[in-house]
C-alpha positions in Angstrom: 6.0 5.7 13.9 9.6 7.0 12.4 10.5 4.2 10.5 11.0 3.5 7.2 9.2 0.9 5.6 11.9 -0.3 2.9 14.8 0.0 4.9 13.4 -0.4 8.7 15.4 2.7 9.3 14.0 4.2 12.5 15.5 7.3 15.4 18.4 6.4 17.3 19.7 8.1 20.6 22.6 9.8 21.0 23.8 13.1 23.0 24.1 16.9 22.3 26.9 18.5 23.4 26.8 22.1 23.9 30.1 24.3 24.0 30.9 23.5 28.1 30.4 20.0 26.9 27.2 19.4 28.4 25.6 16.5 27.3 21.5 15.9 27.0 20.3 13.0 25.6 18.6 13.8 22.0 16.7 11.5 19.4 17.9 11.2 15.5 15.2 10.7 13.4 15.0 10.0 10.0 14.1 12.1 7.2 10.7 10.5 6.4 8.1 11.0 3.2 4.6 9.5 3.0 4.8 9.1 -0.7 3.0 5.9 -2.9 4.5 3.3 -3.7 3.9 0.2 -6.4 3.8 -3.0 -4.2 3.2 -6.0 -6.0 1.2 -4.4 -8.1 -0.8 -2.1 -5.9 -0.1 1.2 -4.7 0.5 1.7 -1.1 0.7 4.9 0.7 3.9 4.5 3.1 6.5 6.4 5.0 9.9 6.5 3.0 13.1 7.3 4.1 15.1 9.9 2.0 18.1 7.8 0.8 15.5 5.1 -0.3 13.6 7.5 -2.4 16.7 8.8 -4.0 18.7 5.1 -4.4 15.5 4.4 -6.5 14.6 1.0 -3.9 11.1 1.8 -4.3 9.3 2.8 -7.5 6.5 6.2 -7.4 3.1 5.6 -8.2 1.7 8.1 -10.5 
């Protein structure tokens, strides 16, 4: 579900550590939009991550 359909950009694991240096195990997930995109000529409705958006990979449908 949280991945990025450009870029394949999807949540990764890691650990949170609190002040005592606890450590929990916590996902990272991208910073997804549904935005639409021109695809060959159509526009697609897809999940986009952030840094695509703004890199300009993909181009808005209007």
């Amino acid at each position: 579900m949280a991945r990025c359909t450009i870029c394949n950009k999807a949540t990764v694991f890691g650990n949170s550590r609190s002040h005592a240096m606890n450590q929990a195990n916590r996902p990272f997930k991208p910073n997804l939009k549904k935005v639409k995109i021109v695809v060959n000529g159509t526009v697609k409705r897809v999940n986009v991550c952030t840094r695509c958006l703004r890199s300009n990979k993909v181009t808005r449908a209007i």
